[in-house]
C-alpha positions as CSV (number, residue, x, y, z in Angstrom):
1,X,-15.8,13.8,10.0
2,X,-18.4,16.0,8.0
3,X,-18.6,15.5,4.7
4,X,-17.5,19.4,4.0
5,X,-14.5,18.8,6.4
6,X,-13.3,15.7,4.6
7,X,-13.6,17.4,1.0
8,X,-11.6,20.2,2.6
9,X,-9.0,17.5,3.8
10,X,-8.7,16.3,0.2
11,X,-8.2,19.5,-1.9
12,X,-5.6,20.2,1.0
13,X,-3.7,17.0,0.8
14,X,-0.7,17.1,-1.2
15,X,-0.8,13.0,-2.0
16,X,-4.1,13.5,-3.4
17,X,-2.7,16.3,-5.5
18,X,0.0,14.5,-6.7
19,X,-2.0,11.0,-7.4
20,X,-4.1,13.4,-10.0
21,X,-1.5,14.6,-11.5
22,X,0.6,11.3,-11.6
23,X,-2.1,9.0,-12.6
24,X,-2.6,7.4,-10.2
25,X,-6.3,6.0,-8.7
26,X,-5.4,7.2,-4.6
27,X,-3.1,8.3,-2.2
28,X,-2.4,5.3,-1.1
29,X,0.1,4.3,-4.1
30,X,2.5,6.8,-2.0
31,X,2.5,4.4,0.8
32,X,3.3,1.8,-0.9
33,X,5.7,3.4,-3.0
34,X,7.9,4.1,0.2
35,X,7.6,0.6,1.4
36,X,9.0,-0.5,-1.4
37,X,11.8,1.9,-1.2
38,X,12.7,0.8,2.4
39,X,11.6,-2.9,2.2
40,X,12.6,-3.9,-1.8
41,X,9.3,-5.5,-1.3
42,X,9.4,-6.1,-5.7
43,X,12.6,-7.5,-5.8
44,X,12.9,-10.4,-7.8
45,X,8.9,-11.1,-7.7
46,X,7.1,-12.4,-10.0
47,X,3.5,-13.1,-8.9
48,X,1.5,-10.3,-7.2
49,X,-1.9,-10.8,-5.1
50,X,-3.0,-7.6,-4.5
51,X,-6.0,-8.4,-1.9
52,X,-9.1,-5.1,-2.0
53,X,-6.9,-3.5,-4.3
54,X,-10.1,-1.6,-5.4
55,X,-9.9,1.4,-6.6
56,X,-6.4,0.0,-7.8
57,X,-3.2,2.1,-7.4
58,X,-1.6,-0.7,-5.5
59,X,-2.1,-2.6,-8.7
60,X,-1.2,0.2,-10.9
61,X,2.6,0.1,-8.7
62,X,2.9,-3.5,-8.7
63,X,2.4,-3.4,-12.3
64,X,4.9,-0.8,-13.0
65,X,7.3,-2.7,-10.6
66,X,7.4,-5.9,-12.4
67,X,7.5,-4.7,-16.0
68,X,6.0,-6.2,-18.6
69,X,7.1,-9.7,-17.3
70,X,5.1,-11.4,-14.4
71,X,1.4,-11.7,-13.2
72,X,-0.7,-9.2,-10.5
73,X,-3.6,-10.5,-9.6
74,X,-6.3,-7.7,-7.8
75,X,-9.2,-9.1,-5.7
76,X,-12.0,-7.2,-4.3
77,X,-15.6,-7.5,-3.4
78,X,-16.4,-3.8,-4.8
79,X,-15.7,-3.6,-9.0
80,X,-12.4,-2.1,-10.0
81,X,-11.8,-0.3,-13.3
82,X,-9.5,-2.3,-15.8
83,X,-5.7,-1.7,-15.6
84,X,-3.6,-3.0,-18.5
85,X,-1.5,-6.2,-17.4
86,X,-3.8,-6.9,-14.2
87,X,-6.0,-9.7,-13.7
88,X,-9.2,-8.6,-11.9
89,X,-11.2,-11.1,-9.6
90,X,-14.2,-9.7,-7.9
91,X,-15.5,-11.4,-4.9
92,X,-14.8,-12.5,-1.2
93,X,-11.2,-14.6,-1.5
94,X,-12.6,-17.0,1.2
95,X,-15.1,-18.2,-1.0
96,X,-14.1,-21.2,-3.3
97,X,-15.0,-20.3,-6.6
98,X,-13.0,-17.0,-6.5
99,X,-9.8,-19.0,-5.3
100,X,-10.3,-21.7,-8.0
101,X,-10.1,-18.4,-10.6
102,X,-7.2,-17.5,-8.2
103,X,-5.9,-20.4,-9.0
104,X,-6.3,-20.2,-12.5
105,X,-4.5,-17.3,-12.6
106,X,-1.8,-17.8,-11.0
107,X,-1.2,-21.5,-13.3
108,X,-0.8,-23.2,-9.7
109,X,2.0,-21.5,-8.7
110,X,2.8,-19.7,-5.2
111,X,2.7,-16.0,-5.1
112,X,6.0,-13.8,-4.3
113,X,4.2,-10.8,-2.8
114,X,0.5,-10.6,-1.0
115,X,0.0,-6.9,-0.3
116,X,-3.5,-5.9,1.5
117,X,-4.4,-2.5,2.2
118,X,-8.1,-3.9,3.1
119,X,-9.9,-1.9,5.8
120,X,-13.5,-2.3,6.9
121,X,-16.2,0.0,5.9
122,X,-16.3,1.9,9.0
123,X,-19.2,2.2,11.8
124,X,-18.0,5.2,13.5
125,X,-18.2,3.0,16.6
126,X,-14.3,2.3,17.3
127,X,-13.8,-1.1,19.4
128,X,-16.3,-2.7,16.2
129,X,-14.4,-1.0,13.6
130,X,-11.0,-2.0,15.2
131,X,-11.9,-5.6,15.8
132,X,-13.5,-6.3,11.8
133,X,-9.6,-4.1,11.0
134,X,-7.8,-6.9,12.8
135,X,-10.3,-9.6,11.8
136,X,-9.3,-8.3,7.8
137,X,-5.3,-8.7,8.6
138,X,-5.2,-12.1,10.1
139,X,-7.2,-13.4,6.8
140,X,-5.0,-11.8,4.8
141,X,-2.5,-13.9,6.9
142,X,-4.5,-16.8,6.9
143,X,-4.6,-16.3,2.7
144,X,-0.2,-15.7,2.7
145,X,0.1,-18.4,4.4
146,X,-1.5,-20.9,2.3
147,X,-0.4,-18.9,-1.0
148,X,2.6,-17.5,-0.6
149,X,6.3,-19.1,-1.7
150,X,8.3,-19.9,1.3
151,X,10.7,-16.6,0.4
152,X,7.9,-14.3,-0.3
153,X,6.7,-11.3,1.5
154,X,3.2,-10.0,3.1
155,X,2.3,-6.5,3.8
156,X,-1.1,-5.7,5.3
157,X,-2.3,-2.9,6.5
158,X,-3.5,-2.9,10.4
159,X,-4.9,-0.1,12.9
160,X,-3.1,-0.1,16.4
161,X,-5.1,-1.2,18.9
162,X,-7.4,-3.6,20.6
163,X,-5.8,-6.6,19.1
164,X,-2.6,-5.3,17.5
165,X,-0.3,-7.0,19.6
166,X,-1.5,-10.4,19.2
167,X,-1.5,-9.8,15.7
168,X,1.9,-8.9,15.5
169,X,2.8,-12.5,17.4
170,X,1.1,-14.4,14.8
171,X,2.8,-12.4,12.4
172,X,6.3,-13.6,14.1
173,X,5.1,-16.8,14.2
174,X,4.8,-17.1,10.7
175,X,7.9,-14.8,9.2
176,X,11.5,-14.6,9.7
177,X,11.6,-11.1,10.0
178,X,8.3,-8.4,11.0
179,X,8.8,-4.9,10.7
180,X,6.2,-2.5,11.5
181,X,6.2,0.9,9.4
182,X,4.1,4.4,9.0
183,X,4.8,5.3,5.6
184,X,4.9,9.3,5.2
185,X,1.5,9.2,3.0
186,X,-0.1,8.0,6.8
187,X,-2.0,10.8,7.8
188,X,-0.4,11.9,11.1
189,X,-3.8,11.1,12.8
190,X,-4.1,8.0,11.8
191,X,-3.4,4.8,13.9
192,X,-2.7,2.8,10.6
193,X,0.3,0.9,9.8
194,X,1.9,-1.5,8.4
195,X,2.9,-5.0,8.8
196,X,5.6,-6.6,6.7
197,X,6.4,-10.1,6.7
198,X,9.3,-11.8,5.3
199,X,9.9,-15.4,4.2
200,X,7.9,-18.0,5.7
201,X,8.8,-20.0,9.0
202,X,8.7,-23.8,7.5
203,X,5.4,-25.6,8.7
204,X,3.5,-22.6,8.3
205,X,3.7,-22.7,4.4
């Protein structure tokens, strides 16, 4: 898409429109707003890993969801502009030093929610770009899996595709219950959705 067509795309969109007006940082908070809605993905949570939360309206919800009690947690590799009441770690969450300030954080305690919405810078060259989108999800995976309480919930955004399906065994593997959703906020053209997994299979956790 030319740059002209995508600026044209934007003014057009109505969840950009709102965002700006709501305060909040990108469509996306839309997305996850209606997940929540269907999914009561903040119910009784109290720690939030929000995993390339930049530029941060997936923080901003979490934080409006839990109140002024509990902890959200945003990682990213790019830097994210402060929000009130979030803890900000930038860096690759694979690496050791940004889990030990994970860690910190989080005072040694699982998380109740991991929520990615990480997607790969893209190439324009689609079995490449669908293969680093997959590669992203099962991390985030790999990450709930060794973070997340036994009762807790991951949602991670995932393109349909090469590697979809096997993703969405391991993702039955490791939760009780899978649901695969296209909030309204997805573009109609887009082969995005997303994964939501519910309380840990014992062994995985």
């Amino acid at each position: 898409m030319s740059s002209k067509a995508w600026k044209t795309r934007q003014q057009n969109d109505p969840y950009v429109k709102r965002a700006r007006e709501e305060g909040y940082r990108a469509r996306a908070a839309y997305k996850l707003m209606e997940l929540d809605e269907k999914d009561q993905l903040f119910k009784g949570v109290q720690r939030v890993v929000d995993l390339g939360a930049a530029p941060g309206s997936w923080s901003q919800i979490a934080r409006k969801r839990l109140g002024q009690s509990g902890t959200v947690i945003a990682l990213d590799l790019l830097p994210m502009e402060p929000i009130a009441g979030v803890v900000f770690i930038e860096g690759d969450f694979r690496e050791d030093d940004v889990l030990a300030q994970l860690e910190s954080a989080l005072g040694g305690e699982k998380v109740d929610l991991v929520l990615s919405d990480m997607a790969p810078n893209l190439s324009g060259i689609g079995p490449s770009d669908q293969a680093r989108s997959i590669h992203l999800a099962e991390l985030a995976l790999e990450f709930a899996e060794d973070w997340l309480d036994i009762s807790g919930t991951l949602v991670v955004k995932v393109f349909q595709g090469a590697g979809f399906d096997e993703l969405l065994t391991a993702f039955r593997r490791s939760f009780q219950q899978v649901k695969a959703r296209k909030p309204a906020a997805s573009r109609s053209e887009s082969r995005e959705v997303y994964l939501v997994g519910s309380r840990l299979i014992r062994g995985n956790s």
